[in-house]
N, C-alpha and C positions, 0 to 999 in steps of 0.2 A: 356904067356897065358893071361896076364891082357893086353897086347898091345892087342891084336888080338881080346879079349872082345871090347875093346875101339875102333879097327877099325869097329867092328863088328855093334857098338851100333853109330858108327859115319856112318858107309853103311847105317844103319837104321833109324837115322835121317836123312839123306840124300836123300834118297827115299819115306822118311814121304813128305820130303818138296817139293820134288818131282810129288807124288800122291796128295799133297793142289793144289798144284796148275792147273790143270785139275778146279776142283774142285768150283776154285775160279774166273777160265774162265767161267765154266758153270752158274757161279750165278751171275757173270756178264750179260752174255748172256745172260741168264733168265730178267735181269734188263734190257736190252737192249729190249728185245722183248715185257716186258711190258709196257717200256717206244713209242715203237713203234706201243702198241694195239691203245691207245685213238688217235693217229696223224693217224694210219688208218679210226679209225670211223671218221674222222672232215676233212676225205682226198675228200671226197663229200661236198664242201661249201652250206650252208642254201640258199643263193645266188640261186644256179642250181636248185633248188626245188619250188623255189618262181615262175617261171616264169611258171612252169607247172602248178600252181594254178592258176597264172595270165590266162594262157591259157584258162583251163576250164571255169575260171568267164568269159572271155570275150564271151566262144564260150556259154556258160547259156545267157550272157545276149544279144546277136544278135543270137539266135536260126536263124533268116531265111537265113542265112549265106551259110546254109548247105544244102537250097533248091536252087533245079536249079533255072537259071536266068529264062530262058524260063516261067519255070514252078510258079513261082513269078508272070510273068506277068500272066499266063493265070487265076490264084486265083483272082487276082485282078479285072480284065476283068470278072470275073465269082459273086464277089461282088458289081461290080459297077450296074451290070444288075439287081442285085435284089433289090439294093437300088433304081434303078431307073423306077424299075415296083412296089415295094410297095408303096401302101398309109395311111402307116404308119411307123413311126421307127421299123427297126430291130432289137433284142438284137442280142448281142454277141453270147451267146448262139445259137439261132438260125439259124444266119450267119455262125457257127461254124458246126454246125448239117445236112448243106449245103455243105460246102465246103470240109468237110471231106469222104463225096462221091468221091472225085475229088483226095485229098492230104489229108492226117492227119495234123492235127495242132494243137500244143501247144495254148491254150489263151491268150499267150505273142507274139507265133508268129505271132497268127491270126492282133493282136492290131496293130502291127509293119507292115502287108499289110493294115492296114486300113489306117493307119497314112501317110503313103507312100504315099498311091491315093490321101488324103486328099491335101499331099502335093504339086502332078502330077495337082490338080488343081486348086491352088496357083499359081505354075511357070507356068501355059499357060493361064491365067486370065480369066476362066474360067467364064458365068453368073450363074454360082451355084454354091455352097459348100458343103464337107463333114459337119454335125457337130453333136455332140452327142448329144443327146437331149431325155427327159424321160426313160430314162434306155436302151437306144438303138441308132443307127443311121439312119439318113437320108440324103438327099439329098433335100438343100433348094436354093432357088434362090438370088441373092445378093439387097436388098434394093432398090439399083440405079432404079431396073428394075418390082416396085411394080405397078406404075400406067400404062404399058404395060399391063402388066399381066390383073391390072382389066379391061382395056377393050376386051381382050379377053373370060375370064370368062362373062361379061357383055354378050357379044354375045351368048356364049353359054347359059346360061341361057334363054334368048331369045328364042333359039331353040324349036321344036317341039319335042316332048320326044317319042322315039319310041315304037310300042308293046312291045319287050322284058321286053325295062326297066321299064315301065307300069305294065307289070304283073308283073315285079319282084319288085316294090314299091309297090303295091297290097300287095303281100305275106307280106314283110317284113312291109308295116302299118299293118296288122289285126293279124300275130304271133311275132312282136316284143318283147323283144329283141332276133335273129335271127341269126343261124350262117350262110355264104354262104353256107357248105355243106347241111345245112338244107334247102336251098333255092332251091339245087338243085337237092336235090331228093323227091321234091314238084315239081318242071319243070320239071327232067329228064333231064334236059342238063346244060352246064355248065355256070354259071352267071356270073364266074369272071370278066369277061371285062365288064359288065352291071351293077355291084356292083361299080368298080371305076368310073364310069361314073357318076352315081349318087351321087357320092360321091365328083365328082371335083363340080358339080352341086350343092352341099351343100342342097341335097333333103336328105339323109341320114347319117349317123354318125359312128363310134363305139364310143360302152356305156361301152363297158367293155371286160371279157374273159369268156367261159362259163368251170365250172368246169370238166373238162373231157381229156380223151386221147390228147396231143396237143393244149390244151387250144384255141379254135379256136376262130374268133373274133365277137364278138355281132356286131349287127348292129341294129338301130332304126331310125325310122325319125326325122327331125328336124321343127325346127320352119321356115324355110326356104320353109320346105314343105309345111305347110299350108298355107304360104304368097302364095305360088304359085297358091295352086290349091284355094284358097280363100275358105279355112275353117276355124270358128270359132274353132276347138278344135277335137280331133277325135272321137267323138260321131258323127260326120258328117259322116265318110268314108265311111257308108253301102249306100249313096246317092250318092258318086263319084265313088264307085271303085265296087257295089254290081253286076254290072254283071262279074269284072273276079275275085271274091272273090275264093279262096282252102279249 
């Protein structure tokens, strides 16, 4: 009876030892899998994520990347024209406020078609340049080609100054400081080309912005003016200009 106790309690031990070891797989195993959790989290290197950041920074900092080529040039072609029919600098803003009829544009990517042109006419040695100037850009001529220039203004000046611009010097000496829209719905028709005219002619100026919808731009006579028409000061005008006075 005491054998068979003793085989009894050695089958029991033996099945103890038996039943650990399961036991002691599984807590291995368990130590296996935790040791296996952080080498899965680190199984994606820092590496492969950097480049995706690289990516986005690069495609933020060349936004026009992402506009058609085509479509690049015609923005540019569509700001060259304005800076080359204004007679004054353009702000950004405004060029932006323009162009986004055409294509929407970031103010990064607008800078980067300006800088482009600027560039386009660098490499074809172009007799003008882009350059920023007073809070805006324009379109100016290179030095080389100053004393050209004043003999042609010379000539113009010279010229006989037509009706139009006559009356529309009229308007703008007796209501200065004057916007063109205000010019021309005193004429009813439109001045713009008769404004720059007088304007290359150094008969008139802008003075400033008037406060309103589009801040549109003053214009006044200059001292150029009275050299011309040979007045002492504009207390004269109602003797040079009194019959097409508004």
């Amino acid at each position: 009876m005491t054998k068979e106790l003793n085989f009894f309690q050695t089958e029991v031990e033996f099945k103890t030892e038996i039943s650990e070891e399961p036991i002691l797989n599984n807590s291995s195993n368990t130590s296996i899998q935790v040791e296996e959790g952080p080498a899965n989290e680190h199984s994606i290197p820092l590496d492969d994520t950097q480049p995706i950041k690289e990516e986005e920074d690069e495609f933020d900092e060349a936004p026009s990347a992402q506009i058609d080529q085509q479509m690049q040039q015609t923005i540019k072609k569509v700001i060259e024209a304005l800076l080359f029919t204004s007679p004054e600098p353009l702000s950004l803003a405004k060029i932006r406020e323009i162009t986004d009829t055409l294509y929407p544009l970031r103010p990064r990517q607008l800078r980067q078609l300006i800088d482009s042109l600027r560039q386009d006419y660098i490499a074809h040695q172009r007799a003008f340049k882009l350059e920023e100037i007073a809070q805006g850009y324009a379109l100016r001529t290179h030095e080389e080609y100053a004393p050209y220039l004043d003999i042609l203004h010379r000539q113009r000046r010279s010229e006989k100054i037509s009706y139009a611009a006559t009356e529309v010097l009229a308007i703008i000496a007796y209501r200065q400081p004057i916007t063109r829209p205000q010019i021309d719905a005193i004429r009813g028709v439109d001045s713009s080309g008769t404004v720059v005219q007088l304007i290359e002619r150094q008969l008139i100026e802008p003075v400033g912005k008037l406060e309103a919808p589009g801040r549109p731009t003053l214009y006044a006579t200059t001292k150029e003016f009275l050299k011309h028409f040979g007045l002492k000061d504009l207390k004269e005008l109602a003797n040079q200009f009194g019959n097409n006075k508004n």
